[in-house]
C-alpha positions as CSV (number, residue, x, y, z in Angstrom):
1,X,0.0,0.0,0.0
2,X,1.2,3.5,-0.5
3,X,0.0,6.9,0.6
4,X,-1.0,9.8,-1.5
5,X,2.0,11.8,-0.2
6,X,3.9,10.1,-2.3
7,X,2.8,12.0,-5.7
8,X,3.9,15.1,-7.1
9,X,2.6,18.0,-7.9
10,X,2.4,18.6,-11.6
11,X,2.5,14.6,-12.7
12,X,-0.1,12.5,-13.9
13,X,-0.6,8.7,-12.5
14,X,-1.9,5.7,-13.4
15,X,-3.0,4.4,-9.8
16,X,-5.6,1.7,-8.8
17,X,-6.9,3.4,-5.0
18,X,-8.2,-0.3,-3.8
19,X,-7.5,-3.9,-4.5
20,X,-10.8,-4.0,-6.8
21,X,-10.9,-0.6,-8.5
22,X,-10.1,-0.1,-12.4
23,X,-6.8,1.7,-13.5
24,X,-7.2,5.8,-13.5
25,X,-5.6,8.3,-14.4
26,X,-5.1,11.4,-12.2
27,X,-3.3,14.7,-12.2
28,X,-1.8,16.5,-9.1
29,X,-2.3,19.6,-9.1
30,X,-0.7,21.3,-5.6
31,X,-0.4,19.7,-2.4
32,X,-1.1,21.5,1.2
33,X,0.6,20.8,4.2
34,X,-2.4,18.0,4.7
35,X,-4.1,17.1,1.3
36,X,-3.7,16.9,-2.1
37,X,-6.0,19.0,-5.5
38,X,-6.0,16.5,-8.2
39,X,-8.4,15.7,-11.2
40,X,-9.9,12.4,-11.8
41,X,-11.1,11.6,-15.1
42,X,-13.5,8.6,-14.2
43,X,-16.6,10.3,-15.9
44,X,-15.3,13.4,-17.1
45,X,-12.7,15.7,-15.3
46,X,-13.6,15.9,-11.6
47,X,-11.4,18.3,-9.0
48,X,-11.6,16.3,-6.1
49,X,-8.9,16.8,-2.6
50,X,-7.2,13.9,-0.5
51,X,-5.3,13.3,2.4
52,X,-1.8,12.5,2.3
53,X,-2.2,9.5,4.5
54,X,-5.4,7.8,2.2
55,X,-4.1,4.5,1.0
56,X,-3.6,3.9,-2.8
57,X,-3.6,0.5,-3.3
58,X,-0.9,0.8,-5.9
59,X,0.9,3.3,-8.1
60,X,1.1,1.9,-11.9
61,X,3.4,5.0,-12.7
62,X,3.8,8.8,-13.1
63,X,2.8,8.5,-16.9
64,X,5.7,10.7,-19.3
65,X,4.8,13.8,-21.4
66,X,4.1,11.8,-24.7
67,X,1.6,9.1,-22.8
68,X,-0.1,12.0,-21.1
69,X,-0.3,13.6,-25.2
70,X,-1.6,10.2,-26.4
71,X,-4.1,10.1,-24.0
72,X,-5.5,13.8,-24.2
73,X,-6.0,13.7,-27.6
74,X,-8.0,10.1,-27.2
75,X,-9.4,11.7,-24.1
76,X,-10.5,15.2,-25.6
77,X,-11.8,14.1,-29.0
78,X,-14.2,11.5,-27.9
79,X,-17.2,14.0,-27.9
80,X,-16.2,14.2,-31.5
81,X,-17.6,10.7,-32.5
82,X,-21.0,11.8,-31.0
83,X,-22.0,14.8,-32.3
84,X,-25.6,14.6,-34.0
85,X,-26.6,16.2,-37.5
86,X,-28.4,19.3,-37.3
87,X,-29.1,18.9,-41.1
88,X,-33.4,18.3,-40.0
């Protein structure tokens, strides 16, 4: 188990928080004294705070520049495959 202390500010992670979870991806933004700011992108981007002491079941890895890229652009675009007509 690790702690949520352990993250940077300014890095993206693939982490699994419990044993049972799926893979996310999250972003650090600033850490407090206490807590963490980071986004969650689970369904859509959600700004959410932590302890440093909540357990994280594991931490994949801090994701490099080109990943975090990849991903944004698969990540970003998706609403383009579902935009309607408005040709009625």
């Amino acid at each position: 188990m690790y702690t949520y202390d352990l993250l940077e500010a300014g890095c993206n992670y693939l982490i699994q928080e419990k044993e049972e979870d799926a893979l996310q991806m999250i972003k650090v933004h600033f850490k407090t004294d206490h807590a963490l700011c980071l986004s969650t992108f689970t369904d859509g981007e959600e700004i959410v705070w932590r302890k440093k002491a909540d357990l994280i079941f594991d931490i994949i890895e801090c994701l490099d520049d080109q990943a975090v890229t990849a991903w944004e652009k698969l990540y970003y675009n998706q609403d383009a495959f579902y935009e309607e007509d408005d040709d009625e």
